[in-house]
C-alpha positions as a Python dict, from the first residue, in 0.01 Angstrom:
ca = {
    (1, 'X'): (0, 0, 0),
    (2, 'X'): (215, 257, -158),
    (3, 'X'): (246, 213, -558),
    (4, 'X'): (646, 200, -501),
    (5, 'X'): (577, -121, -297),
    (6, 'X'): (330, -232, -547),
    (7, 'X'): (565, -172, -811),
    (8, 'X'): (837, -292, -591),
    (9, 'X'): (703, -677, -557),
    (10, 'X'): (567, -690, -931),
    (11, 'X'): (973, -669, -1027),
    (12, 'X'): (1027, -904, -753),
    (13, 'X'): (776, -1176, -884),
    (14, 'X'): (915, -1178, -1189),
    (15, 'X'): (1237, -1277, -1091),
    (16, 'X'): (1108, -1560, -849),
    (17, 'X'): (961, -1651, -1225),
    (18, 'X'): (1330, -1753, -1309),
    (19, 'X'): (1444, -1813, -935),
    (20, 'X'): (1369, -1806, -564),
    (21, 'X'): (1495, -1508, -402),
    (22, 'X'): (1647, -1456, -29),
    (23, 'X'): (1587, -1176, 185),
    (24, 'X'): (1912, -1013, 124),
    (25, 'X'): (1849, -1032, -275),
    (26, 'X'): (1495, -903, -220),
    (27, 'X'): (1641, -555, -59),
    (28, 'X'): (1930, -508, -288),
    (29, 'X'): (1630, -490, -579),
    (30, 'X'): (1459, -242, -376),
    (31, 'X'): (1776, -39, -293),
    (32, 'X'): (1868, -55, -690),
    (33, 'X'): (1573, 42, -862),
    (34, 'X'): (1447, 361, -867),
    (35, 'X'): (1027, 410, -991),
    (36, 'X'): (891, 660, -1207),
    (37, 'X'): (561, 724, -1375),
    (38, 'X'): (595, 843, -1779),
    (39, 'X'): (302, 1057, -1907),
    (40, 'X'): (173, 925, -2251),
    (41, 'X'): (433, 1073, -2528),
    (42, 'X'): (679, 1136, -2244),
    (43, 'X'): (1016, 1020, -2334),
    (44, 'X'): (1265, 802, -2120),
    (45, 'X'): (1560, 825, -2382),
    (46, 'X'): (1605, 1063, -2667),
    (47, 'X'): (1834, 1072, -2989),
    (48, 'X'): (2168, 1188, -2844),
    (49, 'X'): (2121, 1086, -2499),
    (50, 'X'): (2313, 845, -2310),
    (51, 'X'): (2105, 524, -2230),
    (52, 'X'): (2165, 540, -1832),
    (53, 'X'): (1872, 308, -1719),
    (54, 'X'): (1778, -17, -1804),
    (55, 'X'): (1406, -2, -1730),
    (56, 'X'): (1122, -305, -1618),
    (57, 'X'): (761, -226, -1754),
    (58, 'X'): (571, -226, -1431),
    (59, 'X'): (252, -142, -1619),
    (60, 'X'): (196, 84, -1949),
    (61, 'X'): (357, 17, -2307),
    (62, 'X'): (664, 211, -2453),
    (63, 'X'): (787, 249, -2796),
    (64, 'X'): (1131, 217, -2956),
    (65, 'X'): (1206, 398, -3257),
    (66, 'X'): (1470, 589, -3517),
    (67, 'X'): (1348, 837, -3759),
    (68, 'X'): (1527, 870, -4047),
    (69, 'X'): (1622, 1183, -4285),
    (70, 'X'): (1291, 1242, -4381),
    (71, 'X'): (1151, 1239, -4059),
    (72, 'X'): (960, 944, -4053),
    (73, 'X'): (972, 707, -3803),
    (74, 'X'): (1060, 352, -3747),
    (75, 'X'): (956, 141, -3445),
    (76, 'X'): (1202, -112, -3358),
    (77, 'X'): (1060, -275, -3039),
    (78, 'X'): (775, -230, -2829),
    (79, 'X'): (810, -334, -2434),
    (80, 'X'): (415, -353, -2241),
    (81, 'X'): (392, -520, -1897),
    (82, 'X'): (659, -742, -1731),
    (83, 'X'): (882, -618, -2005),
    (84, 'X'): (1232, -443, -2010),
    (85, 'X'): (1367, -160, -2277),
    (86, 'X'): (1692, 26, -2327),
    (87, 'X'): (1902, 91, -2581),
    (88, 'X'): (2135, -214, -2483),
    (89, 'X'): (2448, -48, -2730),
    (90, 'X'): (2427, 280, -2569),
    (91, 'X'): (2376, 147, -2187),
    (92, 'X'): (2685, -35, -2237),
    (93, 'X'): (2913, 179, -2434),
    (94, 'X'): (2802, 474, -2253),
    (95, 'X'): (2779, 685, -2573),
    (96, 'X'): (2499, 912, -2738),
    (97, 'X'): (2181, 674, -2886),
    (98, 'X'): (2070, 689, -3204),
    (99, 'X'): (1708, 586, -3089),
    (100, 'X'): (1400, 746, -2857),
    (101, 'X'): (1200, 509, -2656),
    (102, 'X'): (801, 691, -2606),
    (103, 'X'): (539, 607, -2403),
    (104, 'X'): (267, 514, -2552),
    (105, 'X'): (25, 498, -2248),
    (106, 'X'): (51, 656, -1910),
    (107, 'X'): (354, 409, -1772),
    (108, 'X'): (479, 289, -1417),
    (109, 'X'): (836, 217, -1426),
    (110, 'X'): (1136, 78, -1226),
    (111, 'X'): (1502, 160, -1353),
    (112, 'X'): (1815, 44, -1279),
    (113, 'X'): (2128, 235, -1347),
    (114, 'X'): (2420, 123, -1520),
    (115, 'X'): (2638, 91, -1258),
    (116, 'X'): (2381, -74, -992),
    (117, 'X'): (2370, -353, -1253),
    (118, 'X'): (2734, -392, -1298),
    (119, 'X'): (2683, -448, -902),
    (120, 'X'): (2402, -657, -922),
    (121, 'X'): (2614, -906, -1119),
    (122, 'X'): (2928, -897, -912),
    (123, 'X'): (2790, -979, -602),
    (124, 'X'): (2471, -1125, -690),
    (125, 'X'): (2553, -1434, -1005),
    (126, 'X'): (2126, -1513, -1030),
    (127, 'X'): (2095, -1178, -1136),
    (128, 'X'): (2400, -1218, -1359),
    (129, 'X'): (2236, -1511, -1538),
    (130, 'X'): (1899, -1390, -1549),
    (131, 'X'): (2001, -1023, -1698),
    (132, 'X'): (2242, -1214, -1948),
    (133, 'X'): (1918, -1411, -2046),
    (134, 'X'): (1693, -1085, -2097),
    (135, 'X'): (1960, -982, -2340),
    (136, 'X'): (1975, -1249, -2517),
    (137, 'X'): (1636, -1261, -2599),
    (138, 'X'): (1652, -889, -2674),
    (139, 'X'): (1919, -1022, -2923),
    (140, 'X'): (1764, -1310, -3097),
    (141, 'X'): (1407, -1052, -3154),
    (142, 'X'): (1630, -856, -3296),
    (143, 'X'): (1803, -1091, -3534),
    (144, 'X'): (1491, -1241, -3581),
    (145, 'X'): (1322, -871, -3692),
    (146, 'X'): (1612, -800, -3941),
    (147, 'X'): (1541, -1198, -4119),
    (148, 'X'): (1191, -1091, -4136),
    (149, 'X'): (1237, -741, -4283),
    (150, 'X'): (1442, -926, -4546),
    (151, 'X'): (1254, -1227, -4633),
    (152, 'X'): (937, -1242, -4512),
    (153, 'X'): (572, -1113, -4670),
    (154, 'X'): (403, -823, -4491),
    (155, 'X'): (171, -1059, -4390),
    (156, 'X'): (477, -1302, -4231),
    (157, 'X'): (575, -988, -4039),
    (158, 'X'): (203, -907, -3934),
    (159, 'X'): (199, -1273, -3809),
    (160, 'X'): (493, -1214, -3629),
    (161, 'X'): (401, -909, -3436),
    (162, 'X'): (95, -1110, -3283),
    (163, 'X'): (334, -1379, -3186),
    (164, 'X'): (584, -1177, -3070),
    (165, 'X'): (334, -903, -2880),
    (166, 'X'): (35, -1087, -2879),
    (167, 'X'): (-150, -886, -2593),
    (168, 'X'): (-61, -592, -2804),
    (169, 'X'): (-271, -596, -3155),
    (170, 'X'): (-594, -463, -2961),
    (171, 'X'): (-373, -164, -2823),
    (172, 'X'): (-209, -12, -3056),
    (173, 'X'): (-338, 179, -3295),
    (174, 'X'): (-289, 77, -3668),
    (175, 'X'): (10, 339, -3718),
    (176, 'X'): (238, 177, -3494),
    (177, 'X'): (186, -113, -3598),
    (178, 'X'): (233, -62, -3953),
    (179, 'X'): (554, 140, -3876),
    (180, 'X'): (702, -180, -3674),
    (181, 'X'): (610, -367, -4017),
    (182, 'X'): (735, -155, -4263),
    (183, 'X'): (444, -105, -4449),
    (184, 'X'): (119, 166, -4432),
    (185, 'X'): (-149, 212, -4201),
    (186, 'X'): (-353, 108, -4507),
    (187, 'X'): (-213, -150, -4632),
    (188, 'X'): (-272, -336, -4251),
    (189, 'X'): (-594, -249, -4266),
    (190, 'X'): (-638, -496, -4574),
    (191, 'X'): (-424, -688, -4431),
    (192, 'X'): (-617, -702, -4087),
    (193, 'X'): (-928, -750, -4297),
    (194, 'X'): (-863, -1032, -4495),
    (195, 'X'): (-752, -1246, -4186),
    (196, 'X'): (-1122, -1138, -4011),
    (197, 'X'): (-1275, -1248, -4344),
    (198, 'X'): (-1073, -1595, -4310),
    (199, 'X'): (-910, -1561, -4704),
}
């Protein structure tokens, strides 16, 4: 079995997670997506690019980040397995992103362009609802990182990253981690430490 069929019914299964699908909804997903495999540190969107692709984590993790004047950089989401990423503001608008998403391990994924999914919900209204759902969730992490970066403790937003990625704390390394919680390698260390000590 080829990995683009592979790849092929791991997208499909996760849409018969929201809904059962019909042979003629099963091929349109097939004739919309399009697979590619990402190299670790190979990019799928860059500062300045246009987001073209929304894109389903067949397998692999990616990174989304900004890095600011200084040069250091700022991870905004992370997207592993069964997952989606894009830059949601640039796929829309069609204008230049501000952000880079980065593969963090070797990656299998499938992408759909922007104007397959404008197709996908004309003709098609479960995919309408369940892509309008995806985004919303997209939405409320986001709202929900910006509440934490304002309120909460370091260890609050440590706390959150396991709920929010919890297959993720064993792989990723400490710096990525720390960068998605605003604080230093170091400091999670402690941080990391203390909860293994129970205080």
């Amino acid at each position: 079995m080829s990995l683009k069929t592979n790849s092929i019914e791991v997208l499909i299964n996760y849409f018969k997670g929201y809904f059962p699908l019909d042979n003629e909804e099963v091929q349109v997903l097939q004739s919309s997506f399009i697979e590619r495999t990402v190299k670790r540190r190979g990019f799928i969107l860059q500062q300045g690019d246009v987001c073209k692709h929304f894109t389903f984590v067949v397998s692999g993790c990616f990174k989304m980040y900004a890095v600011d004047q200084n040069g250091k950089e700022h991870n905004l989401q992370f997207a592993a397995e069964g997952d989606w990423t894009a830059d949601l503001a640039s796929f829309y608008s069609e204008k230049p992103t501000g952000v880079y998403i980065e593969a963090i391990e070797p990656s299998a994924i499938l992408q759909i362009k922007h104007e397959d999914l404008l197709n996908l919900y004309i003709n098609f209204h479960k995919f309408d609802r369940n892509f309008r759902i995806i985004i919303e969730q997209k939405y409320i992490e986001l709202q929900n990182r910006v509440l934490q970066s304002l309120s909460a403790t370091a260890e609050e937003r440590y706390q959150y990253f396991l709920e929010r990625y919890p297959n993720l704390a064993n792989r990723l390394p400490n710096t990525q981690i720390a960068s998605y919680i605003g604080i230093t390698s170091e400091f999670l260390s402690k941080i990391r430490k203390d909860r293994a000590l129970g205080s």
